[in-house]
N, C-alpha and C positions, 0 to 999 in steps of 0.2 A: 311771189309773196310781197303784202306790203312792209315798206321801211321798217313801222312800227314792230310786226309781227316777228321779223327778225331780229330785231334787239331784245324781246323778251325771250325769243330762244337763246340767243347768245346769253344772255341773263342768266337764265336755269341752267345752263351747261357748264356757266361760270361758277356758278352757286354750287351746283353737286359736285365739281372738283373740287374746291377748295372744303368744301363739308365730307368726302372722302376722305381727303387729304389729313386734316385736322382732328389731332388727337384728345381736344379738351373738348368736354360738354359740361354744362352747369343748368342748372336749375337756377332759373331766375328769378331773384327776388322782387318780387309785385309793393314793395313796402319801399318808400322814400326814406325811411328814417332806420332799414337794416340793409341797407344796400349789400347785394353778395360783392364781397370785398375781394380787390389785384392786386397783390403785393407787389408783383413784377410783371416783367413783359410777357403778355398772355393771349393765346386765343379761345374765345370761346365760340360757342353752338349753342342754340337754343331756339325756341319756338314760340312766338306771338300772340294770342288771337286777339281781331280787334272788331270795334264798336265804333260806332258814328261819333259817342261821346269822346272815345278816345280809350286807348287799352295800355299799361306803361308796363317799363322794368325797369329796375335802377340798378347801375353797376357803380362802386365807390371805388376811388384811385387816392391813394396821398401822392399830391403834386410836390416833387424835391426843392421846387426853386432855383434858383441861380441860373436863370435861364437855359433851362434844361427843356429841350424842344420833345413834345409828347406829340405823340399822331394816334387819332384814334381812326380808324375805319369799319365801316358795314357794310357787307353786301349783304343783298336780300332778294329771297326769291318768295310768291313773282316780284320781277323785279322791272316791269316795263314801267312805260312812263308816266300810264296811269296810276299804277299802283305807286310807283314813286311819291306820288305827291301828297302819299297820305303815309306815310313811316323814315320812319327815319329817327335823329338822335337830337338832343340838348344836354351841352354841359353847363350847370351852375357851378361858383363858386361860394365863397362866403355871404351869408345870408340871403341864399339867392340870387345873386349873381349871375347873369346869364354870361356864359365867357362866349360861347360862339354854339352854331347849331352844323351839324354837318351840312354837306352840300355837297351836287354830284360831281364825281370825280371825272374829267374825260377821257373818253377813250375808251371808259368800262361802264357798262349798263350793270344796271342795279347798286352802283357802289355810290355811297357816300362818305365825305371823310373830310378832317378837323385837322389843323397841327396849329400849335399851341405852344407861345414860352413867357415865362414869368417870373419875374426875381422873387416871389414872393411864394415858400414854403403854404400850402394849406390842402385840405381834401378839396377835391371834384368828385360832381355828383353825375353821372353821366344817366340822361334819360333818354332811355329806346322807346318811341314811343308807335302805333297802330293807331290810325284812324279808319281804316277799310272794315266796315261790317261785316261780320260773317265771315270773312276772309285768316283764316290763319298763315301768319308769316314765317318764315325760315329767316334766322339770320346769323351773318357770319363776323363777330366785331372779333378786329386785332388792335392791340393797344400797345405800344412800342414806345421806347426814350425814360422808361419809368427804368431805377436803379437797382443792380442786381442786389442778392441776398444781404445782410450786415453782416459783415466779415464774424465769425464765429468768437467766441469767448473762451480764455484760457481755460483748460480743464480744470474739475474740482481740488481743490488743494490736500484732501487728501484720499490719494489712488486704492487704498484700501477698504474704502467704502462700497468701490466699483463691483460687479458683481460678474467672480468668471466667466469666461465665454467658450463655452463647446456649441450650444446652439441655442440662438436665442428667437422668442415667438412674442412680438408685443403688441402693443399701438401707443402712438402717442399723438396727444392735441397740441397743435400746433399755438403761436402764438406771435408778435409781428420783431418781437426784442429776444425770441428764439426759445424752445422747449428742449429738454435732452433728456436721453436714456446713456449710462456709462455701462462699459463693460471692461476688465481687463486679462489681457495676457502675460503672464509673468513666466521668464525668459533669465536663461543663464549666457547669452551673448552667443549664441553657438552659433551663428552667419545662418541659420533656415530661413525659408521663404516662406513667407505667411501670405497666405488670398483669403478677402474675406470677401463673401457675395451675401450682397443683400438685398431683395424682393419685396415689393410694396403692392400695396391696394389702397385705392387707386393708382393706378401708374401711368402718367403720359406727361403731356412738356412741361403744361404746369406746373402739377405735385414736383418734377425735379426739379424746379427753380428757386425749391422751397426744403426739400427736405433731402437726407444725404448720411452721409457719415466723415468722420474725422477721426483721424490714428498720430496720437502724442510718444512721443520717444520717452525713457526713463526720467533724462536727466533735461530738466531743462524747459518741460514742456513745447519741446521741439515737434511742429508739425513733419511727419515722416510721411503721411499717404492722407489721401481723401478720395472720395467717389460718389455715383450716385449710384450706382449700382455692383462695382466691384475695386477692391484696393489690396494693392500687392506690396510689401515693403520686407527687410532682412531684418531678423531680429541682432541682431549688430551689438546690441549694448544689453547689459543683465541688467533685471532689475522688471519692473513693472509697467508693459504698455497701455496704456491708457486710450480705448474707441468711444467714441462719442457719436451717438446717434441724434439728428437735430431735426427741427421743423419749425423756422420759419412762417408756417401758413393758418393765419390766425384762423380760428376757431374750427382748422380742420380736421378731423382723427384720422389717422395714416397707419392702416397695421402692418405689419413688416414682419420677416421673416431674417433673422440675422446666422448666417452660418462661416465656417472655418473649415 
């Protein structure tokens, strides 16, 4: 075989592992000014087609600042050398702003990728973009160095509001300063063992990154337990525990299944 022909197969064999592998898919947004928005470190999946004029997707990131190193990458199948040279990524910053465009990484066919640091807090506008005609693209962006969740907020000031918990069925939309659902367990201190398991839709690395729960003590509003998907803690003290279901994930709706 020639050169060429074997880097595009090493390309796609690269590409369906890692699109195997990866549990986010997103529907991308075609709109510069609603970019499907990354709270945190994330992988997405998604699919291209492109036009001679040019075909996009915009992904939006708020950049932390303080020289906080962000790496974006994409592979893409096909992802030979020709197709290479019509897709790939631009990230702007403020008013446009070109900050830098990927470019191929070596060693890996099909991959191109960015790292990026700035003292300077603001949104990046990240554009995937298809120039290959007719051609529909596969691609696989990871975007890393971006800050985990904002640490949670004290629970409501008063636990009586909360609403008991035998078993609870909800959804909540998410938001980037954080959304909640309370619920409580009230508790004469007898040392039992509480597990609470709770089940989401959609569920993969993403949505965890973002949404969860949190279990407050009586007194104190002492965190006792948290999880993404299960939290075990002793009821130890009497009085009223306090769970707190959260989502971080702007404009996402997360329905959840909350049991004891």
């Amino acid at each position: 075989m020639r050169k060429r022909t074997l880097v595009a197969i090493a390309s796609l064999v690269l590409f369906a592992v890692l699109f195997a592998l990866s549990p986010a898919s997103a529907e991308i947004s075609k709109d510069a000014n609603k970019p499907l928005h990354v709270a945190h470190d994330s992988s997405l999946d998604f699919a291209l087609a492109g036009n001679h004029a040019g075909s996009f997707g915009y992904i939006g990131i708020d950049y932390p600042g303080g020289g906080a190193v962000v790496t974006i990458q994409a592979d893409m199948a096909p992802g030979d050398p020709g197709a290479m040279s019509g897709t790939g990524f631009n990230v702007y910053g403020f008013n446009g702003y070109l900050i830098g465009s990927g470019v191929p990484a070596d060693g890996t066919p099909g991959r191109k990728a960015l790292r990026w640091a700035d003292t300077n807090a603001q949104p990046w506008l990240i554009q995937v973009y298809n120039y290959l005609d007719n051609v529909t693209v596969r691609f696989h962006v990871e975007i890393t160095g971006l800050p985990g969740p904002t640490p949670v907020p004290p629970p409501p000031a008063r636990p009586d509001e909360a609403a008991p918990l035998a078993i609870a069925a909800s959804s909540l939309v998410g938001d980037h300063s954080g959304r909640f659902h309370y619920y409580k367990i009230d508790s004469t201190g007898n040392r039992s063992e509480v597990t609470l398991r709770l089940s989401y839709a959609p569920d993969d690395e993403w949505i965890s990154n973002g949404f969860g729960m949190n279990v407050y003590a009586p007194s104190g509003g002492m965190l006792v337990a948290k999880g993404g998907h299960e939290a075990k803690f002793k009821l130890e003290m009497p009085g009223t525990y306090l769970i707190q279901v959260y989502n971080y994930l702007p404009s996402r709706n997360v329905t959840y299944l909350l049991t004891r």
